[in-house]
C-alpha positions as a Markdown table, in Angstrom:
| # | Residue | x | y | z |
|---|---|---|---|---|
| 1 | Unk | 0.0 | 0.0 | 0.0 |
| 2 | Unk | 1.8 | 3.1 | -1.1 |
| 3 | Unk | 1.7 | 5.7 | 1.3 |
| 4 | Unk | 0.5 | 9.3 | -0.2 |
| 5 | Unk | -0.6 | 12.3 | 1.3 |
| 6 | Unk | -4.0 | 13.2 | 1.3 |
| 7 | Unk | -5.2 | 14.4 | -1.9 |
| 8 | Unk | -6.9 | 18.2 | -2.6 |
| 9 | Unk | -10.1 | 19.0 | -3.7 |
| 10 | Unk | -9.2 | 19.9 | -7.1 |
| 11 | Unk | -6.4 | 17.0 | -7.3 |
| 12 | Unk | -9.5 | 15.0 | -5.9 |
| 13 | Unk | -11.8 | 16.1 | -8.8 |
| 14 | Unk | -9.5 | 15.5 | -11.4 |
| 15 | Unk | -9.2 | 12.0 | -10.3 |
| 16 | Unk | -12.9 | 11.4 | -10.7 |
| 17 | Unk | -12.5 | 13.1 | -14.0 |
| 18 | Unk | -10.3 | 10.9 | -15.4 |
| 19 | Unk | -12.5 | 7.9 | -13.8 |
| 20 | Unk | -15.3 | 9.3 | -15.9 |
| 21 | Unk | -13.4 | 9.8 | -19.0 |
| 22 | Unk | -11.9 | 6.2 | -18.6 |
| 23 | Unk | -15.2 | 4.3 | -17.7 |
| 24 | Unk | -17.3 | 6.5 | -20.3 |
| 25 | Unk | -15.1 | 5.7 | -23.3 |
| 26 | Unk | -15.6 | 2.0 | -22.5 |
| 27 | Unk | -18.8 | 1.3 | -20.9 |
| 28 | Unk | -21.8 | 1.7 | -23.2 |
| 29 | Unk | -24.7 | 1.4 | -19.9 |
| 30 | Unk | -21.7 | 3.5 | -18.0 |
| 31 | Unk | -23.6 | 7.2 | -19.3 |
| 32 | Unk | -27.4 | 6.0 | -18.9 |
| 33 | Unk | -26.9 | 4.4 | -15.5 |
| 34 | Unk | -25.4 | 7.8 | -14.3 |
| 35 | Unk | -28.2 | 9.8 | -15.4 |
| 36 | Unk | -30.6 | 8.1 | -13.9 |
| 37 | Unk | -28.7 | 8.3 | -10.6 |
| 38 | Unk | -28.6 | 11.6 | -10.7 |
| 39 | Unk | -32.2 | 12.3 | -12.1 |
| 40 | Unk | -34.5 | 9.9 | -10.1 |
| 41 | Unk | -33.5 | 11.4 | -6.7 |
| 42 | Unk | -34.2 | 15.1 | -8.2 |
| 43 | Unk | -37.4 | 13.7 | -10.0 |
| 44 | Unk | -39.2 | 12.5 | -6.5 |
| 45 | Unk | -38.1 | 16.2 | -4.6 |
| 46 | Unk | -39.4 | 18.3 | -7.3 |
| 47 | Unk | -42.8 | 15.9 | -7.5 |
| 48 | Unk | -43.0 | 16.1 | -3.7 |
| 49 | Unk | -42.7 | 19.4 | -3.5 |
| 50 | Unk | -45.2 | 19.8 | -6.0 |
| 51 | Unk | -47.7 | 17.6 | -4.6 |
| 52 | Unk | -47.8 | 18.4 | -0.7 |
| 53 | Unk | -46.6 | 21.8 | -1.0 |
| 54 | Unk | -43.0 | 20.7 | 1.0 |
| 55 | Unk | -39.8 | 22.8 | 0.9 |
| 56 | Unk | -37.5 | 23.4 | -1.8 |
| 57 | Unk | -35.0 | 23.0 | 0.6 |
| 58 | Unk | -35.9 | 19.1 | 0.4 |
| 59 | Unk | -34.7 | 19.6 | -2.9 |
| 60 | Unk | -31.5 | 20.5 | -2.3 |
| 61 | Unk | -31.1 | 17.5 | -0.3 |
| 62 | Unk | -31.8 | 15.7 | -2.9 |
| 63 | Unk | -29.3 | 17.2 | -5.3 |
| 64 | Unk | -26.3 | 16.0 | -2.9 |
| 65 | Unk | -28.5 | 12.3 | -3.1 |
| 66 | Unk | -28.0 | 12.7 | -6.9 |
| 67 | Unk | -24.1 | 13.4 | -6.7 |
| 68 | Unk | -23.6 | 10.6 | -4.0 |
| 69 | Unk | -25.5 | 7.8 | -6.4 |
| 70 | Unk | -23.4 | 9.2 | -9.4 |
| 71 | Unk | -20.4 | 8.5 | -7.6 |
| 72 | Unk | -21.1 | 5.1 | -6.3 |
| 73 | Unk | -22.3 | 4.1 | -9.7 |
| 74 | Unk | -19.0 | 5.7 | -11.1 |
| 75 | Unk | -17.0 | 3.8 | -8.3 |
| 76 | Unk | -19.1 | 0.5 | -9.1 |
| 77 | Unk | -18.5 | 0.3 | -13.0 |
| 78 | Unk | -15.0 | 2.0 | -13.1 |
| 79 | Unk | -14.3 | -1.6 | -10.8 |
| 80 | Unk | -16.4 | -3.7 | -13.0 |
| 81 | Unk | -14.4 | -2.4 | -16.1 |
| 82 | Unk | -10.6 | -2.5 | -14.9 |
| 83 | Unk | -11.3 | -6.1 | -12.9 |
| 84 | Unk | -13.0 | -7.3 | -16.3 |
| 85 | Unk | -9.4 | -5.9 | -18.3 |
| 86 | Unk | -7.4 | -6.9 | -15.5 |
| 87 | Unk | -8.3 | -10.8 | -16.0 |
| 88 | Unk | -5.1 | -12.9 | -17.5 |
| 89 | Unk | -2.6 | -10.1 | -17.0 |
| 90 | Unk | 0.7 | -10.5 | -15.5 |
| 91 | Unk | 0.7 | -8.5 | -12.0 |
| 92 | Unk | -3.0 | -8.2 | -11.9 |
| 93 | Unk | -3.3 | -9.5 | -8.6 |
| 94 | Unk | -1.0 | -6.9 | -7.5 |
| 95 | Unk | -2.7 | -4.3 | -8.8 |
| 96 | Unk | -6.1 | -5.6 | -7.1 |
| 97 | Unk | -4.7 | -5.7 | -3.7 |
| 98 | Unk | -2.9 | -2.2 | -4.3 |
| 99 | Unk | -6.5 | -0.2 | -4.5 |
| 100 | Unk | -7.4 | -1.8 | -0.9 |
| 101 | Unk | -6.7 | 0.2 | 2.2 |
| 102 | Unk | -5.2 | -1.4 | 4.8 |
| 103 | Unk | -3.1 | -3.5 | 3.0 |
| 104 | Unk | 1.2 | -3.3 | 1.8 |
| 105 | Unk | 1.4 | -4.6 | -1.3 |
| 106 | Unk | 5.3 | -5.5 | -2.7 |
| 107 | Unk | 5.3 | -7.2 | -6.3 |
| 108 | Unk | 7.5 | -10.0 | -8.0 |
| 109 | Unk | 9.3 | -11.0 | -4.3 |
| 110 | Unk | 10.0 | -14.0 | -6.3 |
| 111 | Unk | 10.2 | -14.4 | -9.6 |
| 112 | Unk | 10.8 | -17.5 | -12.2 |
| 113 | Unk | 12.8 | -17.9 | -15.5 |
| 114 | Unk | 9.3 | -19.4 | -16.7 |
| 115 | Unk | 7.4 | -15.9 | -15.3 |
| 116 | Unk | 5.9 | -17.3 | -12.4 |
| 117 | Unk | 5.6 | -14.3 | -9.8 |
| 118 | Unk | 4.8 | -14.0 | -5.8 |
| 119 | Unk | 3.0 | -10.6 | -4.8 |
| 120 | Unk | 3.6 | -10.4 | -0.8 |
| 121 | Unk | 0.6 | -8.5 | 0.9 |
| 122 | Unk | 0.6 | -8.1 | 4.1 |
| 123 | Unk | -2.8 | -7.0 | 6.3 |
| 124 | Unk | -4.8 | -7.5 | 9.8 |
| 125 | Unk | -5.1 | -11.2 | 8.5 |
| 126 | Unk | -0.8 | -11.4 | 8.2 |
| 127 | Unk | 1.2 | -12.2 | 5.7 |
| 128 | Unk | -0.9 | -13.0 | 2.1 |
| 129 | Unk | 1.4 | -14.6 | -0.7 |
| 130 | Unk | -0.2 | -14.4 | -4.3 |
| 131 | Unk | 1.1 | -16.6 | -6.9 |
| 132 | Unk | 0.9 | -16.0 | -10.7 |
| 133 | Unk | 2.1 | -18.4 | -13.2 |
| 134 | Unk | 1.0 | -21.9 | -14.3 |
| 135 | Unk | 4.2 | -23.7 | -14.6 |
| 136 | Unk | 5.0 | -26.7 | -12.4 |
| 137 | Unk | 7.6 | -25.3 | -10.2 |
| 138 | Unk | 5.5 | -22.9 | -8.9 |
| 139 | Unk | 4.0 | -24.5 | -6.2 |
| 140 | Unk | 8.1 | -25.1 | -5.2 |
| 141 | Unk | 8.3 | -21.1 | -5.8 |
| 142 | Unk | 5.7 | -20.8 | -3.2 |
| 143 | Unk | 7.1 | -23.6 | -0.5 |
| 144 | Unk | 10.4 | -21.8 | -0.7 |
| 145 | Unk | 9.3 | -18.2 | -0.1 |
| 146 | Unk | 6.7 | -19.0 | 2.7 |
| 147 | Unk | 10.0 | -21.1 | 4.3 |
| 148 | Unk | 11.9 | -17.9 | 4.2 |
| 149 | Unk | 9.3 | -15.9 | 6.1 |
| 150 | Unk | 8.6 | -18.3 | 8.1 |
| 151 | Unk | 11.9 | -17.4 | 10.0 |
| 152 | Unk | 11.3 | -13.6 | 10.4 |
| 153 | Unk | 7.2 | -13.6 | 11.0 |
| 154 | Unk | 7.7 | -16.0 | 13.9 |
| 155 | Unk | 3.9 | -16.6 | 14.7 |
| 156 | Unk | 1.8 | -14.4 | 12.6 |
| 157 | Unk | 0.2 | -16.7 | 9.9 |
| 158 | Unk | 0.8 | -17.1 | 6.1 |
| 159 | Unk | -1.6 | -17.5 | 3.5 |
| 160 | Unk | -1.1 | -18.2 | 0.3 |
| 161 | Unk | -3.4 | -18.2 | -3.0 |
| 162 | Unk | -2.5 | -19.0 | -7.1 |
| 163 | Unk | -4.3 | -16.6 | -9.0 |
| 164 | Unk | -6.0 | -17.4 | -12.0 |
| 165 | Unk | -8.3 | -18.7 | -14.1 |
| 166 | Unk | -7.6 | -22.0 | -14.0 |
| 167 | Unk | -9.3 | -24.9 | -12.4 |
| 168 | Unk | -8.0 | -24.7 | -8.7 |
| 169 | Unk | -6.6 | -20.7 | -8.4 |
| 170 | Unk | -8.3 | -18.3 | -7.1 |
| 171 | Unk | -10.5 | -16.0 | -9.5 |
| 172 | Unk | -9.0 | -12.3 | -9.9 |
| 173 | Unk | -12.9 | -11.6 | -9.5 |
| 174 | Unk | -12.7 | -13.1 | -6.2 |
| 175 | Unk | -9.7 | -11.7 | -4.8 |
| 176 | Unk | -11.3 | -8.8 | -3.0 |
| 177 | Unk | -13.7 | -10.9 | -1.5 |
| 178 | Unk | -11.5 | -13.3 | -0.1 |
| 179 | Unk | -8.9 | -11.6 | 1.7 |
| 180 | Unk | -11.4 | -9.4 | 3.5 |
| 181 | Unk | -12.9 | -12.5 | 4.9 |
| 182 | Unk | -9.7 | -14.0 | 6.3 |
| 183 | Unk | -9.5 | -13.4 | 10.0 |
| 184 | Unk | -8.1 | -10.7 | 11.8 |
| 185 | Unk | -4.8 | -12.0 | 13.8 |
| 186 | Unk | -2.4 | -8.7 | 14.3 |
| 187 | Unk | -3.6 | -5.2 | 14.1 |
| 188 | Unk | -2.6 | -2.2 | 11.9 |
| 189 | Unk | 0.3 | -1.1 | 13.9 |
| 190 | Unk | 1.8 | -4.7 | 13.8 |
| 191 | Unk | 1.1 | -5.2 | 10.0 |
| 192 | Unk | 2.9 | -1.6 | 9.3 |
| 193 | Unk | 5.9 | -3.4 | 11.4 |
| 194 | Unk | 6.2 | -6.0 | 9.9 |
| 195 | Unk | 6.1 | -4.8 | 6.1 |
| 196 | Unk | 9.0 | -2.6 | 7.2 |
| 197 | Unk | 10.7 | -5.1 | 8.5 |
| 198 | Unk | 10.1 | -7.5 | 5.4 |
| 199 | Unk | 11.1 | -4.7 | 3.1 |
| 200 | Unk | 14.2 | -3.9 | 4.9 |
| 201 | Unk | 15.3 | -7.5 | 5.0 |
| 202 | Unk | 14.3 | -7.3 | 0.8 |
| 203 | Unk | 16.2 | -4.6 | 0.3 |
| 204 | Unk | 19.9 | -5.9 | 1.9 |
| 205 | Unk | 19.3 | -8.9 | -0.6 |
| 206 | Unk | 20.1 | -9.7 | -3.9 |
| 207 | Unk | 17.0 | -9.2 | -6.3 |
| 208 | Unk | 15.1 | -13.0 | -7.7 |
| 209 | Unk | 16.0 | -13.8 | -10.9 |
| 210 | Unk | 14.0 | -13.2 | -13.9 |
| 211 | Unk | 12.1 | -10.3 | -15.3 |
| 212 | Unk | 9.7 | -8.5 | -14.1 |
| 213 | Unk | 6.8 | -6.8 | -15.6 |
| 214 | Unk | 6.8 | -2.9 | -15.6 |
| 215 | Unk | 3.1 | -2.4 | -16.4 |
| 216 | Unk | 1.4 | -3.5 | -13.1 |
| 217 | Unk | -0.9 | -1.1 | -12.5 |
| 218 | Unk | -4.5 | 0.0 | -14.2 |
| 219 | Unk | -4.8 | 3.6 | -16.0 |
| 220 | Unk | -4.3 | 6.0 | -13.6 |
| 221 | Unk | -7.6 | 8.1 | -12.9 |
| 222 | Unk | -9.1 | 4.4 | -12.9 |
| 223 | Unk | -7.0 | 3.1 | -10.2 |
| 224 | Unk | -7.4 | 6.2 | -8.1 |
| 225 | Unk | -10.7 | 6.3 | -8.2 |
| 226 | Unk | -10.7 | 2.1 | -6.9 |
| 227 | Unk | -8.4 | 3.4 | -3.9 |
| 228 | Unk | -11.5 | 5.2 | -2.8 |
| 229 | Unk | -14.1 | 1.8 | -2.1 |
C-alpha cells in the first residue's frame, strides 16, 4: 500500500475526471446508468414538493443524493471495467490488492525464468502470498518463499493463494472478497511493522532472478478512483 498524502479537492476532482473519461469511453450502460442516478433522486423532490406543497430546501437534499449515487455508480463500473481488463494479465493481482486500504502490497518478491511471480501482501489477517504463473515449479516457488518468512514472522500466519483462471486458483474476481474474509490475527500497527521489516530485509538482498513486468498497475484516474471503495 503506497503511502501518499491526502489528496486536494481539485487533485480529488480531477481524479474522478479521469475515472469518468476512462469508464465512459468504455462502458456503453456506464452514461445511462449515471443519469438516472442523478435524475430519479431530483425527480421524486421536485414531485414532492409539488404535490404536498413541501420545501424546496428538500430539494436541495436531494441534489447531494444525486451526486452521491453518481459516484457510487461511477465507483461501481470503473471496478467492474478495470477487474474485467485486468483478467489474465501479468501482475494483476498486484494491482487488485494495491486499490485496498489497509493493505502493503510488494510485487515480484519471487520471480521465475518461466514468469511465475509471488506478490507479498501483508494486512490485519498477516502475511498474504499471491502466486501467478502456471508452470509446475511454482507450487516449489511458493514452499520456498513461505519457508523464508517463516523465519522472520515468527507466529503471525501465512496464507497463500495462485491466482487465475484455471481450475484450482483463485479467480481475480474473487480476490477482494477473499482476503477481506480472512480473520483478523495482528492489528494495523503490527502489519505496518512488519512490512518494514520485510522490506528492509528485501532490500539488503540480492534481487530474484527473472524479469519482471513494468506495467502493473490500471490507468491512472481508474486506479485512483478504486483506492477510494
Amino acid at each position: 500500500m503506497a503511502e501518499q498524502e491526502p489528496a486536494g479537492f481539485m487533485a480529488r476532482l480531477k481524479q474522478i475526471g479521469l475515472a469518468f473519461s476512462f469508464t465512459a469511453k468504455r462502458d456503453k450502460w456506464f452514461l445511462p446508468l449515471v443519469i438516472l442516478a442523478g435524475l430519479i433522486p431530483i425527480g421524486v423532490a421536485v414531485n414532492y414538493a409539488l404535490l404536498f406543497d413541501g420545501s424546496w430546501l428538500f430539494l436541495l437534499g436531494a441534489v447531494f443524493v444525486s451526486l452521491l449515487l453518481m459516484l457510487i455508480v461511477l465507483n461501481s463500473r470503473t471496478s467492474k471495467l478495470v477487474m474485467d481488463q485486468s483478467v489474465g494479465q501479468v501482475g494483476a493481482a498486484y494491482a487488485v490488492v494495491d486499490t485496498m486500504r489497509g493493505w502493503f502490497i510488494t510485487p515480484g518478491v519471487a520471480v521465475s525464468t518461466q514468469q511465475d511471480m509471488i506478490h507479498r501482501a501483508i494486512g490485519k489477517p498477516g502475511v498474504v502470498l499471491l502466486a501467478e504463473g502456471g508452470s509446475p515449479r511454482l507450487r516449489n516457488l511458493i514452499s520456498q518463499e513461505k519457508k523464508k518468512l517463516s523465519r522472520v514472522v515468527g507466529s503471525t500466519p501465512i496464507y497463500d493463494f495462485t491466482v487465475g483462471e484455471e481450475e484450482g486458483q483463485l479467480s481475480l474476481r474473487k480476490l477482494r472478497k477473499t482476503l477481506t474474509k480472512l480473520p483478523r490475527n495482528i492489528n494495523a500497527k503490527q502489519a505496518n511493522d512488519l512490512n518494514r521489516r520485510l522490506n528492509a530485509l528485501r532490500s539488503s538482498a540480492p534481487m530474484p532472478k527473472g524479469p519482471v513486468p513494468q506495467n502493473m498497475k490500471p490507468p491512472k484516474g481508474a486506479r485512483k478512483a478504486m483506492r477510494g471503495r
